[in-house]
PyMOL Python script that loads the backbone (N, CA, C, O; Angstrom):
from pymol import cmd

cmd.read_pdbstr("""\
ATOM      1  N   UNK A   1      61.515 -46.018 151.182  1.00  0.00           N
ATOM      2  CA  UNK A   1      62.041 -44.812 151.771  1.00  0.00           C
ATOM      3  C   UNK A   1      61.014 -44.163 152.710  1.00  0.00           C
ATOM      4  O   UNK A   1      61.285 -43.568 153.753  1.00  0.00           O
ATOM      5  N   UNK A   2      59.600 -44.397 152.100  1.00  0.00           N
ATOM      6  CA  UNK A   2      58.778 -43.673 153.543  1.00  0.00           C
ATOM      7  C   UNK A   2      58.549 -44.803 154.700  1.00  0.00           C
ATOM      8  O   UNK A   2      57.699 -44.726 155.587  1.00  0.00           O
ATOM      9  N   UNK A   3      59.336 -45.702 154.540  1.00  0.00           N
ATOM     10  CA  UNK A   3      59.533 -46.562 155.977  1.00  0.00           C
ATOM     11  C   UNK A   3      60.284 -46.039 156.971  1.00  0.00           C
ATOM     12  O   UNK A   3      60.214 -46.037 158.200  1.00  0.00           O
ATOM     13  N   UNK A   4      61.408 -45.359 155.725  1.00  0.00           N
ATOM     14  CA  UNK A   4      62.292 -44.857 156.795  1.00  0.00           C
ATOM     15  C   UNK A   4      62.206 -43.548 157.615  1.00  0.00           C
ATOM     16  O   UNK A   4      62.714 -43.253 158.697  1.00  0.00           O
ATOM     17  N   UNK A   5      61.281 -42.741 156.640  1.00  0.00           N
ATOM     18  CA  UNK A   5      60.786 -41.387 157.344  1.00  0.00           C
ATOM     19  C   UNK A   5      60.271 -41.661 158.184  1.00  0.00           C
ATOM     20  O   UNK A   5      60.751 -41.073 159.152  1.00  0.00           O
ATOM     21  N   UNK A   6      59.084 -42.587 158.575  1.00  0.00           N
ATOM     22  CA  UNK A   6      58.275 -43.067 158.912  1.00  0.00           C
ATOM     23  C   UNK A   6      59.100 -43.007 160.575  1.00  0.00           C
ATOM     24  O   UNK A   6      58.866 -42.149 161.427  1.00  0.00           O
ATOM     25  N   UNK A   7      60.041 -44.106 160.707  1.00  0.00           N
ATOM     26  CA  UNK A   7      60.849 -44.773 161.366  1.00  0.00           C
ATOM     27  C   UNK A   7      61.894 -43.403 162.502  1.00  0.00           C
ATOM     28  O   UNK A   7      62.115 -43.338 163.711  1.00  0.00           O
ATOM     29  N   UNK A   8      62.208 -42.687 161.539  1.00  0.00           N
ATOM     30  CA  UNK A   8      62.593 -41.763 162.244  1.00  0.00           C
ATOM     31  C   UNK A   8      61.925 -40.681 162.947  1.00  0.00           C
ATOM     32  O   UNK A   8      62.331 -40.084 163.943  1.00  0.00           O
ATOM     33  N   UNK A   9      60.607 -40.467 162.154  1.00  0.00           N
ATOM     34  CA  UNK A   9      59.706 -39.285 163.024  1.00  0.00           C
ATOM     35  C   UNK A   9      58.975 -39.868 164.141  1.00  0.00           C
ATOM     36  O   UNK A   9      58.792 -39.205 165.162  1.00  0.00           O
ATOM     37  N   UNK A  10      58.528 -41.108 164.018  1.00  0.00           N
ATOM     38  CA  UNK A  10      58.017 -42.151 165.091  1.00  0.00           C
ATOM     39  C   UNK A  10      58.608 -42.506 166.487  1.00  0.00           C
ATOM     40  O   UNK A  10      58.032 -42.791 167.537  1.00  0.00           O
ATOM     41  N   UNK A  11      60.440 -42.365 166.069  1.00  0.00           N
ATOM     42  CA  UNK A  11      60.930 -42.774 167.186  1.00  0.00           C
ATOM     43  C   UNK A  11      61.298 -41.287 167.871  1.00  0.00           C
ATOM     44  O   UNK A  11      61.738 -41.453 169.009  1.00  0.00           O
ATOM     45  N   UNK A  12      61.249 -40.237 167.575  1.00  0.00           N
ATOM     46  CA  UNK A  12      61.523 -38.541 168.195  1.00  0.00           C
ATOM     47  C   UNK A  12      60.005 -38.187 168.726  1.00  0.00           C
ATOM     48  O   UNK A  12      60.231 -37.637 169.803  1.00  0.00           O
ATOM     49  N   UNK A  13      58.981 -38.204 168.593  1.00  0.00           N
ATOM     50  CA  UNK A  13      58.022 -38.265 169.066  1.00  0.00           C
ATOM     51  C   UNK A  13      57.453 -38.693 170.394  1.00  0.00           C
ATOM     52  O   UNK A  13      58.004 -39.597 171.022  1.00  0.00           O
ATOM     53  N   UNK A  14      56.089 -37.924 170.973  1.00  0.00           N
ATOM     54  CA  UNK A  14      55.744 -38.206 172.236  1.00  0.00           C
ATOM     55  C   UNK A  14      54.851 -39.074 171.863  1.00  0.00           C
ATOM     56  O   UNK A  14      54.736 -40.131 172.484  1.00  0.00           O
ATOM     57  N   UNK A  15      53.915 -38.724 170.581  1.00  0.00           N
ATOM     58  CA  UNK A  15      52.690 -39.839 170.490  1.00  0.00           C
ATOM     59  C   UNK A  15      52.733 -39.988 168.993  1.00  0.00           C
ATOM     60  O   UNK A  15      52.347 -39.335 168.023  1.00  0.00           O
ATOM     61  N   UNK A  16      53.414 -41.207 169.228  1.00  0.00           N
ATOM     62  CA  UNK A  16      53.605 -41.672 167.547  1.00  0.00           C
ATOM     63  C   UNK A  16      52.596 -42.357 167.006  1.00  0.00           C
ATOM     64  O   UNK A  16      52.698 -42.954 165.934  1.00  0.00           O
ATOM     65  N   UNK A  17      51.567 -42.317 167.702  1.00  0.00           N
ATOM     66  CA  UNK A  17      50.394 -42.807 166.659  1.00  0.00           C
ATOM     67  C   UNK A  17      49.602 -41.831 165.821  1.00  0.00           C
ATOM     68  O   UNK A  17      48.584 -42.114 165.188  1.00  0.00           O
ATOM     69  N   UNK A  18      50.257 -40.505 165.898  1.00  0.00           N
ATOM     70  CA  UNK A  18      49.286 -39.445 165.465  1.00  0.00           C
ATOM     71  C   UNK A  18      50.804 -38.872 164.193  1.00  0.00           C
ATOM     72  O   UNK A  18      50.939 -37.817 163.574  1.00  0.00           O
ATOM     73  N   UNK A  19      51.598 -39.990 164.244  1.00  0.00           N
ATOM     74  CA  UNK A  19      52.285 -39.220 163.091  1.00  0.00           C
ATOM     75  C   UNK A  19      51.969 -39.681 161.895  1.00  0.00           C
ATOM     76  O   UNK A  19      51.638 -40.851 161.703  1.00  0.00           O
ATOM     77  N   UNK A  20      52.070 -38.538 160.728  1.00  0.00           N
ATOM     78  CA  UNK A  20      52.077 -39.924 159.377  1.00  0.00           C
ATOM     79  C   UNK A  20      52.480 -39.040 158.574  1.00  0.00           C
ATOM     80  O   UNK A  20      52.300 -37.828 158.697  1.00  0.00           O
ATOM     81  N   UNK A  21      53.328 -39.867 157.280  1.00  0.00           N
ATOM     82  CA  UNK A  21      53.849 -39.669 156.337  1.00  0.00           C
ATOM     83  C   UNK A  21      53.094 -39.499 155.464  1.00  0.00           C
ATOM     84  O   UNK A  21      51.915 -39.808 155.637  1.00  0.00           O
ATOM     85  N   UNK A  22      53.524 -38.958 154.258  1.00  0.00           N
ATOM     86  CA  UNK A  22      52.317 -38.937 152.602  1.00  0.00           C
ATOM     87  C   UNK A  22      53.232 -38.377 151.923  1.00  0.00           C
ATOM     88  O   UNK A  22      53.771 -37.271 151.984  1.00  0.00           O
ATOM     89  N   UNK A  23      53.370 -39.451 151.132  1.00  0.00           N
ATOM     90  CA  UNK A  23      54.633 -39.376 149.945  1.00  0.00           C
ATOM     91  C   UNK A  23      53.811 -38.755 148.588  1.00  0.00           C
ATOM     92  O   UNK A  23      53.015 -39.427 147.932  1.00  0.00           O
ATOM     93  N   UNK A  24      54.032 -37.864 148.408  1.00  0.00           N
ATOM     94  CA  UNK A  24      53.846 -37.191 146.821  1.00  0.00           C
ATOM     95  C   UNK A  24      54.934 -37.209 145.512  1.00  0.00           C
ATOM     96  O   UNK A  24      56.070 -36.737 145.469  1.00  0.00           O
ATOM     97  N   UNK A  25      54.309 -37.797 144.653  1.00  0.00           N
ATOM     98  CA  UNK A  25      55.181 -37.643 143.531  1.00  0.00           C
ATOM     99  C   UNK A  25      54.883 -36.445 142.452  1.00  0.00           C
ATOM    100  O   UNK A  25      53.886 -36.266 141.753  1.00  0.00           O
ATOM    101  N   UNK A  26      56.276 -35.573 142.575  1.00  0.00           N
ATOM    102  CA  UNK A  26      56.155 -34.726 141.461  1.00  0.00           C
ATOM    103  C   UNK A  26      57.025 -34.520 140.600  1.00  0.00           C
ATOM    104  O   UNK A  26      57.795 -35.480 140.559  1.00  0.00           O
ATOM    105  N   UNK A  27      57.297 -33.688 139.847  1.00  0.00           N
ATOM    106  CA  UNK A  27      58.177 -33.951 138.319  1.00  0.00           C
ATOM    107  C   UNK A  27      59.846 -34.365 138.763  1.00  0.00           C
ATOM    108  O   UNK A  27      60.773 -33.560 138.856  1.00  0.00           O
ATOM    109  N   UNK A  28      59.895 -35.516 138.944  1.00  0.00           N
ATOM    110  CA  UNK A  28      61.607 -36.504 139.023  1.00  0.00           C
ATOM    111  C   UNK A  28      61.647 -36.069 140.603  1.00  0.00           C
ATOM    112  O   UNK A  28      62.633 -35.381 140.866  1.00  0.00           O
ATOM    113  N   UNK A  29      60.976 -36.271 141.453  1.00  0.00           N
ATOM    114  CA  UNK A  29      61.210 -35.078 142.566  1.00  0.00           C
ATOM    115  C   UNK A  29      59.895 -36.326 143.453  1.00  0.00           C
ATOM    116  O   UNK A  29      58.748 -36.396 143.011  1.00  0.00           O
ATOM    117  N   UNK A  30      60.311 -37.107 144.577  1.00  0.00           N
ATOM    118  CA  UNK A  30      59.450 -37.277 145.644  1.00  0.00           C
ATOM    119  C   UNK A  30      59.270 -36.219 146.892  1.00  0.00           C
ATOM    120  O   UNK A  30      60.156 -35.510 147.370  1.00  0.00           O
ATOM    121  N   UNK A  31      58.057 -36.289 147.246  1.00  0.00           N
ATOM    122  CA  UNK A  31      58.015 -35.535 148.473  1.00  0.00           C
ATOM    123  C   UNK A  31      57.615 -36.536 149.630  1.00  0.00           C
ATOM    124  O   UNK A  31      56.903 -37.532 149.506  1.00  0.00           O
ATOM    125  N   UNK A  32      58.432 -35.903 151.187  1.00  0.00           N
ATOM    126  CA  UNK A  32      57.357 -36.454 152.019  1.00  0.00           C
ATOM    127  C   UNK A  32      56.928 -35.744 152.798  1.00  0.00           C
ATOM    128  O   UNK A  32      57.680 -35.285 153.658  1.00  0.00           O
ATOM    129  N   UNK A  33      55.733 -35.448 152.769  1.00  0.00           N
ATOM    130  CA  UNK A  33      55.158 -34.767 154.291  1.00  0.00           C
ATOM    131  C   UNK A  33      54.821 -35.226 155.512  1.00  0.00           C
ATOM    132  O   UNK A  33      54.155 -36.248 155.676  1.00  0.00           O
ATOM    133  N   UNK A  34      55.214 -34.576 156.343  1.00  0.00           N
ATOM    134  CA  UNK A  34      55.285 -35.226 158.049  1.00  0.00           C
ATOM    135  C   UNK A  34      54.285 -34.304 158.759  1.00  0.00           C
ATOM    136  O   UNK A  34      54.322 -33.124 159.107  1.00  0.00           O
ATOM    137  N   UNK A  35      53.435 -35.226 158.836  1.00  0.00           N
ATOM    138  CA  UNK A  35      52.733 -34.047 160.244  1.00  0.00           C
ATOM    139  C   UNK A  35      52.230 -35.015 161.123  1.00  0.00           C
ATOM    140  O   UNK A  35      51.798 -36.140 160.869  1.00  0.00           O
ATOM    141  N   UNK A  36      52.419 -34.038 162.891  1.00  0.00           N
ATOM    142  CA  UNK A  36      52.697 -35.023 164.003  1.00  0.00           C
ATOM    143  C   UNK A  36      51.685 -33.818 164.671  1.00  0.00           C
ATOM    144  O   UNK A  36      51.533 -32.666 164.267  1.00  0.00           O
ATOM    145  N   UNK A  37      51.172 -34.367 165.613  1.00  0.00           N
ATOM    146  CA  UNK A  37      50.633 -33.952 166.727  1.00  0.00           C
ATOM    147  C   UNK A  37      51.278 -32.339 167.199  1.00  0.00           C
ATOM    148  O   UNK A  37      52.482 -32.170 167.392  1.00  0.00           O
ATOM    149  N   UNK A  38      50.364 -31.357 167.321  1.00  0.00           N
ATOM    150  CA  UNK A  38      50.725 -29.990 167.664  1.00  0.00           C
ATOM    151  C   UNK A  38      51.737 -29.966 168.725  1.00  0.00           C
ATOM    152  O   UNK A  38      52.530 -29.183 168.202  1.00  0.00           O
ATOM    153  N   UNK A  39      52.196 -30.238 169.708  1.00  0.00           N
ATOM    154  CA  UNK A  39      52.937 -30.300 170.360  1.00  0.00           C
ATOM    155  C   UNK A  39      53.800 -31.409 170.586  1.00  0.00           C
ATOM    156  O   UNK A  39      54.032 -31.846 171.713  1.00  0.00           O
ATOM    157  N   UNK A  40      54.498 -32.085 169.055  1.00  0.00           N
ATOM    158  CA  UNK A  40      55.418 -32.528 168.854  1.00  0.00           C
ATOM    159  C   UNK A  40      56.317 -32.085 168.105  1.00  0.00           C
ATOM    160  O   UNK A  40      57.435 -32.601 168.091  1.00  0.00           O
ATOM    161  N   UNK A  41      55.860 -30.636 167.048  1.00  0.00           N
ATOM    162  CA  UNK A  41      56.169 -30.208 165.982  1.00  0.00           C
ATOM    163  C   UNK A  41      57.676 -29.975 166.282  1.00  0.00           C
ATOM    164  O   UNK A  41      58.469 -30.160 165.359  1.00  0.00           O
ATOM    165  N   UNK A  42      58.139 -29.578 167.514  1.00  0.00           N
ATOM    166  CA  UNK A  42      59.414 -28.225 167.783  1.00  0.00           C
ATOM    167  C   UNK A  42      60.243 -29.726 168.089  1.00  0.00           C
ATOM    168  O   UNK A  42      61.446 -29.469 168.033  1.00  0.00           O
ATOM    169  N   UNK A  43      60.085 -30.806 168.310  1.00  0.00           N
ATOM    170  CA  UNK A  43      60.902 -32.366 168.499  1.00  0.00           C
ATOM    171  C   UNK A  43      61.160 -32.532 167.174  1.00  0.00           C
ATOM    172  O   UNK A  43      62.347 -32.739 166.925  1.00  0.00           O
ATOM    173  N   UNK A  44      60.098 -32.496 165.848  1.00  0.00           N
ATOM    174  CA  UNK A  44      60.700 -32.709 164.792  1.00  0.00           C
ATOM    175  C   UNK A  44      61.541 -31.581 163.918  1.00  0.00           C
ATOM    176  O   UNK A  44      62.411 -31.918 163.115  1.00  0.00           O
ATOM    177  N   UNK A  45      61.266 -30.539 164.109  1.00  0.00           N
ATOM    178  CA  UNK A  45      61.721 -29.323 163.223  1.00  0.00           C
ATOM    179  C   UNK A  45      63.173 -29.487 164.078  1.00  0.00           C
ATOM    180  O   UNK A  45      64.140 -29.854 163.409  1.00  0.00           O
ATOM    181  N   UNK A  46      63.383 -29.225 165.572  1.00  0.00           N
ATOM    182  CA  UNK A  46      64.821 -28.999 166.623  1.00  0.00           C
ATOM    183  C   UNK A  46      65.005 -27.562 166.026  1.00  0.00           C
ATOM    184  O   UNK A  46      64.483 -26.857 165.162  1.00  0.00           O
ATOM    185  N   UNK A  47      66.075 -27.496 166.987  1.00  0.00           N
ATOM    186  CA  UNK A  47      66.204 -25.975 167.442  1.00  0.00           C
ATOM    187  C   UNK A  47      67.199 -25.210 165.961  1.00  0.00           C
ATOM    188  O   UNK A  47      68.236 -25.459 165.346  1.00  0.00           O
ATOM    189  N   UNK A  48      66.412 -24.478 165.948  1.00  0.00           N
ATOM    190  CA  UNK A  48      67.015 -23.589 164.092  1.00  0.00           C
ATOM    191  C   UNK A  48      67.196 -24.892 162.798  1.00  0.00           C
ATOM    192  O   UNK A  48      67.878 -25.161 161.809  1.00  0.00           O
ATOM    193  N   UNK A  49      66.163 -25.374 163.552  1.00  0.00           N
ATOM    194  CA  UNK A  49      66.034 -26.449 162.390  1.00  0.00           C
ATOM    195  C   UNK A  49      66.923 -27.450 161.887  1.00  0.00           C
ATOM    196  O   UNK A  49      67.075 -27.922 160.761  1.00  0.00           O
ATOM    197  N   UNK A  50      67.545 -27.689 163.128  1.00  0.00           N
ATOM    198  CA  UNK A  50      68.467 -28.738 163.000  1.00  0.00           C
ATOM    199  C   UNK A  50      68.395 -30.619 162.563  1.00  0.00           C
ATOM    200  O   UNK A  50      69.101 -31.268 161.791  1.00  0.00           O
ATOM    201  N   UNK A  51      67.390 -30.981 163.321  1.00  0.00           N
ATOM    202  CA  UNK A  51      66.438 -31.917 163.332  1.00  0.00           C
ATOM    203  C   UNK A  51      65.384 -32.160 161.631  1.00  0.00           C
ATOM    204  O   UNK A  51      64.794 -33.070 161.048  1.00  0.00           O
ATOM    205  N   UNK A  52      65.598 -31.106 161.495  1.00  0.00           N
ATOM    206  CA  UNK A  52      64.685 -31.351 160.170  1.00  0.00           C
ATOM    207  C   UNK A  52      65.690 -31.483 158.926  1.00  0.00           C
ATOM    208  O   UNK A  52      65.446 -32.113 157.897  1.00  0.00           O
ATOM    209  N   UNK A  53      66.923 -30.737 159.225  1.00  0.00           N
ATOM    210  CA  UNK A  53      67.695 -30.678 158.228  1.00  0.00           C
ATOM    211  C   UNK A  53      68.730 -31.840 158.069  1.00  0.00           C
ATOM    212  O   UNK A  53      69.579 -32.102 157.218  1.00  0.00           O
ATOM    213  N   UNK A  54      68.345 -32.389 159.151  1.00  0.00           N
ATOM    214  CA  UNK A  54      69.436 -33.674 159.475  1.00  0.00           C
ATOM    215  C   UNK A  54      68.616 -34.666 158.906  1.00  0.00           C
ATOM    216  O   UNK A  54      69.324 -35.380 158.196  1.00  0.00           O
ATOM    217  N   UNK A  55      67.430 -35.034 158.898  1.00  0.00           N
ATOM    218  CA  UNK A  55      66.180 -36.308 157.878  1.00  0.00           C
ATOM    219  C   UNK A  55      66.316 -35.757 156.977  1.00  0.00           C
ATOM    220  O   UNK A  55      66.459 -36.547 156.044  1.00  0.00           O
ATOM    221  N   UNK A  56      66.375 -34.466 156.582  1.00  0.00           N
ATOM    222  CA  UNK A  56      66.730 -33.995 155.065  1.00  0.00           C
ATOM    223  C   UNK A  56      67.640 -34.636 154.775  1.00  0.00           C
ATOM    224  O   UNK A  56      67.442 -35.681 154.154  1.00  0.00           O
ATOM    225  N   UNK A  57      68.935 -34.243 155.115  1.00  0.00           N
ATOM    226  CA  UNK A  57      70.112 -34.759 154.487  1.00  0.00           C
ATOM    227  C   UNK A  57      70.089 -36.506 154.277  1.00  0.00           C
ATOM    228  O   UNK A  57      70.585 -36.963 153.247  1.00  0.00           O
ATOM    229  N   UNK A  58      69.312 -37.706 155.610  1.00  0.00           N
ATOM    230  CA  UNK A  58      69.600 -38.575 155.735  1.00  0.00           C
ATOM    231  C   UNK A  58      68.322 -39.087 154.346  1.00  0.00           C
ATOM    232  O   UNK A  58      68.272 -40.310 154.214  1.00  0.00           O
ATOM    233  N   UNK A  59      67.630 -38.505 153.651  1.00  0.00           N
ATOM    234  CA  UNK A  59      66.807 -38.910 153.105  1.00  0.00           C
ATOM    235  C   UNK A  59      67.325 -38.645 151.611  1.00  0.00           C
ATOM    236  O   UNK A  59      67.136 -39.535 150.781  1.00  0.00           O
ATOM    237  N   UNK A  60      67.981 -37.439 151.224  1.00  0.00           N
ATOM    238  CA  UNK A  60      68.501 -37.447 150.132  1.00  0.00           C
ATOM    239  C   UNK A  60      69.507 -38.408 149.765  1.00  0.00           C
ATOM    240  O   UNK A  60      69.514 -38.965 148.667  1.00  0.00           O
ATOM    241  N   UNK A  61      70.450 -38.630 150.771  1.00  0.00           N
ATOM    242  CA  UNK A  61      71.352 -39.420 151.063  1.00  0.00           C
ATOM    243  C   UNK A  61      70.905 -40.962 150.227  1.00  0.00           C
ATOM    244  O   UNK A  61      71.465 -41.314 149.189  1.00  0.00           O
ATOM    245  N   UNK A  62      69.908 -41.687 150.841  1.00  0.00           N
ATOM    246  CA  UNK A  62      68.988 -42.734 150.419  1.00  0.00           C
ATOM    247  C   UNK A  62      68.371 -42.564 149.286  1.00  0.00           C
ATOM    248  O   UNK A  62      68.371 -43.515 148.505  1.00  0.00           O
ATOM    249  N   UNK A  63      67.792 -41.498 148.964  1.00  0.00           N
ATOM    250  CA  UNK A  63      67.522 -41.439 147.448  1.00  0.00           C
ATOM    251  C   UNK A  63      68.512 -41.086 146.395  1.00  0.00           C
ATOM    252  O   UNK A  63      68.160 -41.098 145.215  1.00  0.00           O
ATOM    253  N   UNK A  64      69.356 -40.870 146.633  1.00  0.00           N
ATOM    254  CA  UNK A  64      70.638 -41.013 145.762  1.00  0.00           C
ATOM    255  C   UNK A  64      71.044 -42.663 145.766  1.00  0.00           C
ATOM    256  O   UNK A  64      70.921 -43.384 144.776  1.00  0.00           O
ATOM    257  N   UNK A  65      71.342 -42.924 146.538  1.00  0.00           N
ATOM    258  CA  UNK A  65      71.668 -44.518 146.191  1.00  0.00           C
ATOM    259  C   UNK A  65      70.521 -45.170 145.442  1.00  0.00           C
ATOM    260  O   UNK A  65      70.817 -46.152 144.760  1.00  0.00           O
ATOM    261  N   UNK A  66      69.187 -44.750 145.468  1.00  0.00           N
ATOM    262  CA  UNK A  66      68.584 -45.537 144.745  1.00  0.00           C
ATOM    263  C   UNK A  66      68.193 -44.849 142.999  1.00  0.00           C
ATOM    264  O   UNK A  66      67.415 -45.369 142.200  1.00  0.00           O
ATOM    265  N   UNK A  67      68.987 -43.595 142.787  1.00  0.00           N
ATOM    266  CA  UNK A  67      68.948 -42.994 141.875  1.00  0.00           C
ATOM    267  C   UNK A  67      67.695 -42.256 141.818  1.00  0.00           C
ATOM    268  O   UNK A  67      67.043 -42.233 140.774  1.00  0.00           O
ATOM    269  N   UNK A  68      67.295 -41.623 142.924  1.00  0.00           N
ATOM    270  CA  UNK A  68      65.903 -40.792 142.777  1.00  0.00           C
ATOM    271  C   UNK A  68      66.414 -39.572 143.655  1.00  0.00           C
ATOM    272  O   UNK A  68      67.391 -39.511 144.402  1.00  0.00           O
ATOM    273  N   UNK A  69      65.174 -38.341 143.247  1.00  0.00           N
ATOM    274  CA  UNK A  69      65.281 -37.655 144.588  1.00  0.00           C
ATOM    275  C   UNK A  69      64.232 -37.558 144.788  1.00  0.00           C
ATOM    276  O   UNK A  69      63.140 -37.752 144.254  1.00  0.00           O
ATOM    277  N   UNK A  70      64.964 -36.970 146.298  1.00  0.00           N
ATOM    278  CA  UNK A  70      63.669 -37.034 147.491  1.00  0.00           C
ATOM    279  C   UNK A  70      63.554 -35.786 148.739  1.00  0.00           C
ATOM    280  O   UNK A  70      64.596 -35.262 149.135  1.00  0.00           O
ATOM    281  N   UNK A  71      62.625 -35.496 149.134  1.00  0.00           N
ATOM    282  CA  UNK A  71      62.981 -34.856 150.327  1.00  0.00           C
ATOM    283  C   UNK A  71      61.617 -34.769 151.321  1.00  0.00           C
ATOM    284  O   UNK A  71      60.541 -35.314 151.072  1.00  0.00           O
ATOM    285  N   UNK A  72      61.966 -33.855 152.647  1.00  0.00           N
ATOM    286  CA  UNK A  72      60.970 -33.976 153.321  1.00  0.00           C
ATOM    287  C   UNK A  72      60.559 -32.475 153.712  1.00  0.00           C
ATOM    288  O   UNK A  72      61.370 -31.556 153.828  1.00  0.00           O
ATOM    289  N   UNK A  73      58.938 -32.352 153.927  1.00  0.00           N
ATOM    290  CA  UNK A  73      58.148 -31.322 154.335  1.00  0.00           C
ATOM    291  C   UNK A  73      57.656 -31.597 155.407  1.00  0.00           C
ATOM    292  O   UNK A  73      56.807 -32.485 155.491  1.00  0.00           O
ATOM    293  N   UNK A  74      58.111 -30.840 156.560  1.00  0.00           N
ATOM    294  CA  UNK A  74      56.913 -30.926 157.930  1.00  0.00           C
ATOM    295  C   UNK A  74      55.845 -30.046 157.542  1.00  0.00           C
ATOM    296  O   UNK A  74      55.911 -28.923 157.043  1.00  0.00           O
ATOM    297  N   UNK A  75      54.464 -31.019 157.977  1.00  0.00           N
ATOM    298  CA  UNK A  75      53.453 -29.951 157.732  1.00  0.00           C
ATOM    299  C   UNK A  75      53.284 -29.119 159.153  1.00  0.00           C
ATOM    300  O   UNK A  75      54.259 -29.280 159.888  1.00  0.00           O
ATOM    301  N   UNK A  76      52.385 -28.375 159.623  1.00  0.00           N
ATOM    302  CA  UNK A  76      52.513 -27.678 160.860  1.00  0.00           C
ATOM    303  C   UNK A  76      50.497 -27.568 160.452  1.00  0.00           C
ATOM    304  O   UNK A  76      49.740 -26.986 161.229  1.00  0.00           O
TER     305      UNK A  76
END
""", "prot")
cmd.dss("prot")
cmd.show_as("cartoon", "prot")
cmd.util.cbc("prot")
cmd.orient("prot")
């Protein structure tokens, strides 16, 4: 699953070599944190947070089929 975060913040990005994921595990509950280059942040969050809430949804989505949950944190 952090392939796929991975995969999606990489391809919305200006300089995807400065993005990276870091999956935390906490009680029944994965996290992922995203942090990208300062002036990529407003590409991943989108406008009223549209963009962020949409990898949200597509990530819970995926951790339900695999019987886990999951979600994502942009760091800033």
């Amino acid at each position: 699953m952090r392939e796929l975060v991975e995969l999606m913040v990489r391809s919305m990005v200006d300089h995807p070599e400065q993005a990276h994921v870091n999956e935390v595990a906490g009680e029944g509950i994965v996290v992922y944190e995203v942090s990208v280059a300062e002036e990529d942040i407003g590409k991943v969050i989108g406008k009223g947070g549209r963009i962020a809430n949409a990898m949200r949804t597509v990530v819970k989505a995926a951790a339900t089929r695999a019987d886990r949950r999951a979600t994502v944190e942009i760091l800033s």
